[in-house]
C-alpha positions in Angstrom: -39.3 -5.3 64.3 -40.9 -4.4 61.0 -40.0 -1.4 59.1 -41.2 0.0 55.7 -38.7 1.8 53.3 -41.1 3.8 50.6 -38.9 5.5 48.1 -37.9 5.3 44.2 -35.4 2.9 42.9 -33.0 5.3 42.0 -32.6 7.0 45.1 -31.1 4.0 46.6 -27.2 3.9 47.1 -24.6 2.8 49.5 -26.1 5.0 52.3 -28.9 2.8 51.8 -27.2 -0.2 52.7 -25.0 0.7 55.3 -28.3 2.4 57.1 -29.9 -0.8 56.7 -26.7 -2.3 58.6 -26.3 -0.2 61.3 -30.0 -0.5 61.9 -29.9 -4.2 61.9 -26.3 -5.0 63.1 -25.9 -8.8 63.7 -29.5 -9.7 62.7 -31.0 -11.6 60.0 -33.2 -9.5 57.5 -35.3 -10.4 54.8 -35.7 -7.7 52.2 -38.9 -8.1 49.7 -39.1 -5.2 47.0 -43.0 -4.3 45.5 -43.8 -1.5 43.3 -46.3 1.0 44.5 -47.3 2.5 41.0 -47.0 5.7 42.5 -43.8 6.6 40.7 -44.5 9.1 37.4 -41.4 9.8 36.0 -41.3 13.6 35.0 
């Protein structure tokens, strides 16, 4: 399974992570992190 998550860094919280676990119960992930450049800060 591959998924993307696209959203800005400080959106992320514990919901986050416990998405990412339900999603992925008992599997191995690997997250990598990569900035889009699309984020202006306004």
């Amino acid at each position: 399974m591959h998924t993307v998550y696209k959203r800005k860094a400080d959106e992320h919280n514990t919901d986050f992570l416990e998405a990412l676990k339900v999603t992925f119960k008992h599997k191995e992930i690997e997250i990598a992190v990569t900035e889009t450049g699309g984020y202006r800060r306004e």
